[in-house]
C-alpha positions in Angstrom: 443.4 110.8 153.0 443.4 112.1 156.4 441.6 114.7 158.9 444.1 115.8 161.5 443.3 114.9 165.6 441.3 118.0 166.3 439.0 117.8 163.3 435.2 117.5 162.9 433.2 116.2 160.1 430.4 113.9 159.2 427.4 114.1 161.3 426.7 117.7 160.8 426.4 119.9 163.7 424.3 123.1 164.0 426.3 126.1 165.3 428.0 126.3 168.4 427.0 129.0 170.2 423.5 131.0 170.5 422.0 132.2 167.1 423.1 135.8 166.7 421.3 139.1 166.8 422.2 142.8 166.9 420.5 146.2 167.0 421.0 147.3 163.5 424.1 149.4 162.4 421.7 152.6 162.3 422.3 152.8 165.5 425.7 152.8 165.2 425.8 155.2 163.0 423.9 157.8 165.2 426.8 156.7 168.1 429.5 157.3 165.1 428.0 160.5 164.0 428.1 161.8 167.9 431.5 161.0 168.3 432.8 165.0 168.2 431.5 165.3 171.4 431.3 162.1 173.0 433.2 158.7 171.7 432.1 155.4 172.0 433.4 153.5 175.0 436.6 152.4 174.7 436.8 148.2 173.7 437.0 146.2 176.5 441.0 145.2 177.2 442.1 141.5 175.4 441.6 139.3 177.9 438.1 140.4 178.8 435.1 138.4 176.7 433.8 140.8 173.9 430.7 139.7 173.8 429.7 140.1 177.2 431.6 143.1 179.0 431.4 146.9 178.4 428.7 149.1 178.4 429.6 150.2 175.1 427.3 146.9 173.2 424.7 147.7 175.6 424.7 151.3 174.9 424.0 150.4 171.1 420.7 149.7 171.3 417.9 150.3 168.9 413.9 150.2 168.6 412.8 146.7 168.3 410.7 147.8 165.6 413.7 148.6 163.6 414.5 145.5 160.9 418.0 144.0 161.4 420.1 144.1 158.9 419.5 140.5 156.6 423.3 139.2 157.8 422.8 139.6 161.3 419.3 138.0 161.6 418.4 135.0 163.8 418.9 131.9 161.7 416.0 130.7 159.3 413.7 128.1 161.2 413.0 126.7 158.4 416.7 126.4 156.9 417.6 122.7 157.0 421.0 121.7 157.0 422.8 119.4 153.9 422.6 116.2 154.5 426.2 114.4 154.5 426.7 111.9 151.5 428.7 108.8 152.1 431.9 107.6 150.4 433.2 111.1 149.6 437.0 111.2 150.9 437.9 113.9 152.9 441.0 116.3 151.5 444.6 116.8 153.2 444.6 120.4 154.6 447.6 122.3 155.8 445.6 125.4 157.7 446.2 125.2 161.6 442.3 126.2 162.0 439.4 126.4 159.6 435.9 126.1 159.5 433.2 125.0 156.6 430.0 126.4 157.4 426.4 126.4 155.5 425.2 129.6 154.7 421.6 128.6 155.4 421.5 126.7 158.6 424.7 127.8 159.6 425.6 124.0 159.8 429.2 123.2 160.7 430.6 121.2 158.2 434.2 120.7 159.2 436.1 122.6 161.7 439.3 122.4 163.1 440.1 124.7 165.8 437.5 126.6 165.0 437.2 128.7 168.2 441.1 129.3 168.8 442.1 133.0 169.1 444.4 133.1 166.2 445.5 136.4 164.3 443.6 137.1 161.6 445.6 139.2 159.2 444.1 140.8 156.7 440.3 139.6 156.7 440.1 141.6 159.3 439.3 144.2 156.2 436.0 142.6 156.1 434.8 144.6 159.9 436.1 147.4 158.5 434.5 147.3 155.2 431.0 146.3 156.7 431.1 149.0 159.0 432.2 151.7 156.3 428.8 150.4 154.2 426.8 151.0 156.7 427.8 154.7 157.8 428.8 155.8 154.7 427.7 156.8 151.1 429.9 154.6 148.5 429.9 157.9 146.3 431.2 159.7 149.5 434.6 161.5 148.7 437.4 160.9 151.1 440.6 162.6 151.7 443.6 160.7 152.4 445.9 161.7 154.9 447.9 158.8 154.4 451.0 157.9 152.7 451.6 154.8 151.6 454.8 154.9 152.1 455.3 155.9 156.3 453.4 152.7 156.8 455.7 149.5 157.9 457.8 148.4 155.0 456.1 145.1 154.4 452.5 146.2 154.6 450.2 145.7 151.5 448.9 149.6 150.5 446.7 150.6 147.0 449.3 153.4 146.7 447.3 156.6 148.5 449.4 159.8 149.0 448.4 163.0 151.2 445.4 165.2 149.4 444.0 162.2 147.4 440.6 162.2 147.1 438.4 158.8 146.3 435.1 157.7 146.3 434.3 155.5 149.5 433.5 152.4 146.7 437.2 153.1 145.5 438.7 153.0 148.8 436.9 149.7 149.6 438.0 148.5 146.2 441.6 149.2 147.4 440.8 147.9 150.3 439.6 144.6 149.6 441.3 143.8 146.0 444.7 144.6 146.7 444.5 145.0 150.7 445.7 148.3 150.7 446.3 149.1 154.8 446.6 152.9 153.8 442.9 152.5 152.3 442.0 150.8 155.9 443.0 153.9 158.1 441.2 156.5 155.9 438.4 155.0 155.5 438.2 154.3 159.6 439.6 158.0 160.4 437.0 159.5 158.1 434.0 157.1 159.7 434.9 157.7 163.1 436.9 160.4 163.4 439.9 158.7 164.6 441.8 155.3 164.3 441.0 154.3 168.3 437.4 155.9 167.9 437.0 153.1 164.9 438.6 150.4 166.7 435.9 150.8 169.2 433.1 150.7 166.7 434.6 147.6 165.3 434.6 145.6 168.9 431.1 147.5 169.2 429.9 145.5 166.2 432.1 142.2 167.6 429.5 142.4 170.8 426.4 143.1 169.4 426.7 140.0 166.8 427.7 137.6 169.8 431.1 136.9 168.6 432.9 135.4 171.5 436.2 134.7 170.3 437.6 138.1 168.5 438.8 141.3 169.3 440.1 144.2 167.1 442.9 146.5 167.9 443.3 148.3 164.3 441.4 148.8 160.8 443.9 146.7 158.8 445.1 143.8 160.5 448.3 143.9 161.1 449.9 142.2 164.3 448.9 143.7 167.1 448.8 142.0 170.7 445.2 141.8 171.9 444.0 141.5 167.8 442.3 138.3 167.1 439.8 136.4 166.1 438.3 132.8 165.2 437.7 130.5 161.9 433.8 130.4 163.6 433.7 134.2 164.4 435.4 135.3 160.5 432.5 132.9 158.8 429.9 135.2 160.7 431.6 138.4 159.4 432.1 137.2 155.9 428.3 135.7 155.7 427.4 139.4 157.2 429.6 141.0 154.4 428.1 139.1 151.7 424.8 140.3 153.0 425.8 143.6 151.9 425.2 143.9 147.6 427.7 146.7 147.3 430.2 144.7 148.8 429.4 141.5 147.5 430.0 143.3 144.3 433.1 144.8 145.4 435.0 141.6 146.8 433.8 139.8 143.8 435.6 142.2 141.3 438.7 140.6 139.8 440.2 143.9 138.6 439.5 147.3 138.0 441.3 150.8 137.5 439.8 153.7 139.7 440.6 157.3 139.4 441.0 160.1 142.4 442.4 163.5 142.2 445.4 164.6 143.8 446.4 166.9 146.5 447.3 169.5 143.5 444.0 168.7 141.1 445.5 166.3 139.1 444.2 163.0 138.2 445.5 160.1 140.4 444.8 156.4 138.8 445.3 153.2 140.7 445.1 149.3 138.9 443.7 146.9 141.2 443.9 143.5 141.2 442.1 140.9 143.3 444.2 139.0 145.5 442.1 136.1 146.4 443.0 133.2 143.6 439.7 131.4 143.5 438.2 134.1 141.7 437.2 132.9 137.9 438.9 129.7 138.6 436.9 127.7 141.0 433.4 127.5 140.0 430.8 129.4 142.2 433.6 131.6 143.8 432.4 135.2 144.6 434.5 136.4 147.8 435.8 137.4 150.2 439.2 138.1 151.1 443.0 137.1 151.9 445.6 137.1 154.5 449.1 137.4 155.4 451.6 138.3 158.0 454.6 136.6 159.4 452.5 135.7 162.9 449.1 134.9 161.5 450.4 132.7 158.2 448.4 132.7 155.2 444.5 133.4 156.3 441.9 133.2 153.7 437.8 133.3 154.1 436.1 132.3 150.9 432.6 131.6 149.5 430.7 130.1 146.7 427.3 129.4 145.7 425.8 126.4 143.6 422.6 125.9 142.8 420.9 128.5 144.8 423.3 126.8 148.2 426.2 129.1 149.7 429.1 127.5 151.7 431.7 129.4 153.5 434.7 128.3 154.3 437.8 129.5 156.5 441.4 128.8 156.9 444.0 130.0 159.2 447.4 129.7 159.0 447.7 127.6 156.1 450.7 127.2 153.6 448.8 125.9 150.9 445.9 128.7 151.6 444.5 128.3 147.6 444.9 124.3 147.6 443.1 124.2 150.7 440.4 126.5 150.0 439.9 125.1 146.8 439.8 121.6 148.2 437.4 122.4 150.9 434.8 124.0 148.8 434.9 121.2 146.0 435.0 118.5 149.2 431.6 121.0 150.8 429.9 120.3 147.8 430.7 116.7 146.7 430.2 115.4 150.1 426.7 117.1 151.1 423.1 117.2 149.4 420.8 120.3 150.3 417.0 120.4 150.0 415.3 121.3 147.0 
């Protein structure tokens, strides 16, 4: 078996850049909430650093005595990273970047690539639906201005038409399951009050977690020069998202049928089915979400817990996105021993 040049594994490594903290998202919401008179700053361009330029992250402060939200907290002291056991054989793995990372300690297990500015696809879905949690009410109604079928031919939609009306939790389960992009853009016009008035809150939350290698130009995903982001920088969001119980429950629902009602009263019923293949098959497997377009490849950011230990594990731009995911958690496990 082989790791290909580029790849890091072994010794484990504690993360790579400065432990992470934010002022919590109640602050966003106030910004989001003043945004009829006075939007947030527009995202710095691509080829600035997100993390460090704008006024926009520094106009997002809170009161210290505020708690941070539990996925955006400075790293546990006390967390102690797996320990690596020998002899365990390291799998073949098709993705051109990916990360392993310990939910814990936020040790780095294996990475390849992990800070290369790649397009993420899809689990971009994962900003979005952290930001919706956060300034919305799940049992908020929505009302789609959308049509699934004016969006480009090949994108992935839960079906929405003009005048429906859903529950924010059924838009996110449209959202997340079958990656509907039409469930993306109302749910970011109805937070923010427009799609570039979203996009701003998104690289807002990009700066205040310290993410240094993404930036966001749209709710969904789709290509879109100056939209990208990291293996290192998608583990963050996802451990963020499954921070969050409604959406932890949400992006670890395998199906489910919701019901809306339609621009002319009547009832509007949508099957959903969850794209990500790990579910119910590979033990441990709660989240998060899949990827695809033609210039990102196959993306996929998944997570399992055994035995009270989380691992995450990203993969960009990988053929084989469900053998390599499925090898790399059974590999994280195998080949490392946590505390008790």
């Amino acid at each position: 078996m082989w790791a290909a040049r580029g790849d890091r594994r072994g010794a484990i490594r504690a993360m790579t850049s400065r432990p992470y903290r934010v002022a919590p998202l109640v602050a966003l919401a106030a910004g989001l909430m003043l945004l009829g008179c006075s939007r947030i700053e527009s995202a710095p361009p691509p080829d600035a650093s997100p993390a460090t330029t704008g006024s926009a992250a520094s106009a997002m402060t809170a009161d210290g005595d505020t708690p941070l939200p539990p996925g955006l907290q400075y790293v546990d002291p006390l967390a102690v990273a797996p320990t690596p056991v020998e002899g365990v054989p390291f799998p073949e793995i098709s993705a051109g970047a990916g990360i392993v990372l310990d939910g814990d300690s936020l040790a780095v297990l294996w990475d390849r690539n992990a800070h290369e500015r790649r397009e993420p696809a899809s689990v971009t879905k994962m900003v979005t639906a952290i930001l919706a949690a956060e300034n919305a009410s799940m049992d908020a109604v929505f009302t789609s201005d959308v049509h699934h079928w004016a969006l480009e031919w090949d994108s992935s939609t839960m079906g929405l038409e003009p005048g429906d009306q859903l529950t924010l939790r059924d838009l996110l389960l449209g959202m997340m399951l079958v990656s509907g992009n039409d469930a993306a853009i109302v749910i970011g016009r109805h937070i923010a009050g427009s799609d570039q008035a979203f996009v701003d809150a998104m690289n807002v939350l990009a700066a205040r977690m310290g993410l240094q290698d993404s930036h966001f130009m749209n709710a969904h995903g789709f290509s879109q020069e100056g939209h990208y982001s990291s293996a290192y920088d998608l583990a963050l969001i996802a451990r963020y998202l499954m921070s969050i119980p409604a959406l932890r429950e949400i992006v670890g629902t395998e199906e489910v049928t919701v019901t809306g009602v339609g621009a002319e009263g009547q009832e509007r019923s949508f099957d959903l089915y969850n794209h990500n293949p790990l579910l119910n098959y590979t033990p441990g497997v709660d989240g998060v979400k899949t990827g695809f377009t033609e210039g990102a490849g196959r993306t996929f950011v998944v997570t399992a817990e055994r035995d009270g230990n989380r691992v995450y594990a990203v993969i960009l731009d990988a053929p084989l996105r469900a053998e390599d995911s499925i090898a790399l958690i059974e590999w994280a496990f195998a080949a490392h021993r946590w505390a008790d």
